[in-house]
N, C-alpha and C positions, 0 to 999 in steps of 0.2 A: 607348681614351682615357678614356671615362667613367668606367669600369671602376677605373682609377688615379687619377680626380680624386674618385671617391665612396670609394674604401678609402684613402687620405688625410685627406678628408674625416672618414670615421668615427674612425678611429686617432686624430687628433686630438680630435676631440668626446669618446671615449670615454677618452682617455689616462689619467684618475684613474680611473676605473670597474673594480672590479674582475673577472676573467678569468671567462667563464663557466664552470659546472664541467667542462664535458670538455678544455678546457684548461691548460696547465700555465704555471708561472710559475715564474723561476728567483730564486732570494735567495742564492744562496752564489758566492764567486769562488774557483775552483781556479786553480790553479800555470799553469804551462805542460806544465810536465811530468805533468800529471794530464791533460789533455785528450788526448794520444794527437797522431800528426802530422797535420798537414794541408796535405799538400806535396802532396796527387795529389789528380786529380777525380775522383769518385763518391762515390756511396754505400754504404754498408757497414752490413749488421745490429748489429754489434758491435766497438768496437774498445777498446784502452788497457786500464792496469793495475787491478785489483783500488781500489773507494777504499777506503782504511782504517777509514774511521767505520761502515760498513755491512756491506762484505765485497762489493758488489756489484759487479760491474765496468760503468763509462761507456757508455750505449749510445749510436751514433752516430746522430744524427737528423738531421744533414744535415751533407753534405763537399765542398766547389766550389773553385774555383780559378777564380776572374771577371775580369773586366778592372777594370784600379782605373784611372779618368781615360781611358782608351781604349791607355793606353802602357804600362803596370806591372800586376802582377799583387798580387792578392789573396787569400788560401786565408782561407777562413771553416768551422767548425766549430761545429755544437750539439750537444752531448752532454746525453744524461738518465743519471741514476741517483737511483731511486727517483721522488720529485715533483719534485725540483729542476733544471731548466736551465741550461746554463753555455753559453757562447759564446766562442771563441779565434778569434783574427783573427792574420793576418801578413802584411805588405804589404811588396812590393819596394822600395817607395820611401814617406817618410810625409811628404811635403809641410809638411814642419816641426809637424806634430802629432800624428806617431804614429811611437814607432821603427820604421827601416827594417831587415827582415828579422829582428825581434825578435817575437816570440807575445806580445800583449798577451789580456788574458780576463776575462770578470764575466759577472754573472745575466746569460738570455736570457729572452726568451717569444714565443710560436705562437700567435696569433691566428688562429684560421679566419672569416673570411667568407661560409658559406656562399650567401648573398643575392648575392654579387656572383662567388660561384665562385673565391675568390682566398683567398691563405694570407700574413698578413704577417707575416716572422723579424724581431725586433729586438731589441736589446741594449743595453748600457751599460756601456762596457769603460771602466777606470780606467788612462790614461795618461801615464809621467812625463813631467816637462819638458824640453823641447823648445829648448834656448838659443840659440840661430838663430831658433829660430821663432818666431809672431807672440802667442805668451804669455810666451814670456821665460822666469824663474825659476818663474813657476807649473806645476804641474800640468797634464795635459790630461784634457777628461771625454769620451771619444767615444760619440757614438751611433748606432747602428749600426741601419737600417731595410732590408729586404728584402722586394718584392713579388712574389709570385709567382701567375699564373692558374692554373689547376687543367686548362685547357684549350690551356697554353702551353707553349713547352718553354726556355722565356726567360726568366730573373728580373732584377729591375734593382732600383735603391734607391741610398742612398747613406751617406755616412759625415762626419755634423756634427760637427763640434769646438767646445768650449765654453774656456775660460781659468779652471783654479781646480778645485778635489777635488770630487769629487760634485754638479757644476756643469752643470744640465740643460735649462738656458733660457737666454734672453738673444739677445744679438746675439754669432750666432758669427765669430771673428775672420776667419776666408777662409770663403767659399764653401764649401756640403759637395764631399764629391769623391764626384764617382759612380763606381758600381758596378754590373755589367752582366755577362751572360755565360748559357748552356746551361746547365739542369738538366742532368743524367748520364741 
């Protein structure tokens, strides 16, 4: 428990600080169709098609299928090519802020902790509007946080919603929805 109140702790202290260098940080949003599926759990060295701009193909740096709220499922994907990060999400159900069973994706970044033995994934997926749901005609900004111990085989974190395009603070309209399940 310290463990997650101190790598919270820091992520936040550190949120505008830039990534140490052995870390990566992601600035570009690919398609859906660029990140490759993320329908199955595990991991995988490499997956998805060639990207255009490079010639490189996506490499997979992490592929889960978690519990989204304890009842629905979540498949999360971070792909690298080259320096750049990308993260795709797909959730069974999106509690009126995220489409349901549609790949939404933007920049990611890995955070290592080593001081507290822990690795944090997180993201910033751009999500349309949700007309049902508790933003209305806006836009949704999600962001996407994943805790993982180096010594666990358990990740958990959760998934904020904001109201409004590139909207990364504030008072989020519902409760995040947690996220929870087995490393591979």
């Amino acid at each position: 428990m310290r463990r997650v109140i101190f790598s919270c702790c820091v992520l936040v202290a550190c949120n505008d600080a830039p990534a140490p260098p052995n870390l990566d940080t992601g600035t570009s949003v690919a398609s859906s169709s660029d990140a490759g599926s993320a329908g199955t759990s595990g991991a995988s060295e490499s997956a998805g098609s060639a990207d255009t701009s490079t010639g490189a193909p996506p490499e997979v740096v992490l592929q889960l299928t978690l519990e989204l709220e304890t009842l629905e499922e979540v498949s999360v994907e971070i792909t690298r090519v080259g320096d750049e990060l990308t993260a795709r999400l797909e959730a069974s159900r999106g509690y009126g802020v995220a489409p349901a069973g549609e790949a939404i994706s933007g920049p990611a970044r890995i955070d290592a902790l080593p001081e507290a033995g822990a690795t944090i994934y997180g993201a910033r997926l751009a999500g349309p509007a949700v007309a049902d749901g508790p933003c209305g005609d806006e836009p949704v900004s999600l962001a996407l946080a994943l805790h993982h111990d180096e010594d666990a085989s358990f990740v958990a974190g959760g998934l904020t919603a904001y109201c409004g395009a590139d909207t990364w603070f504030g008072v989020p309209p519902i409760e995040p929805l947690r996220i929870s399940g087995k490393m591979p």
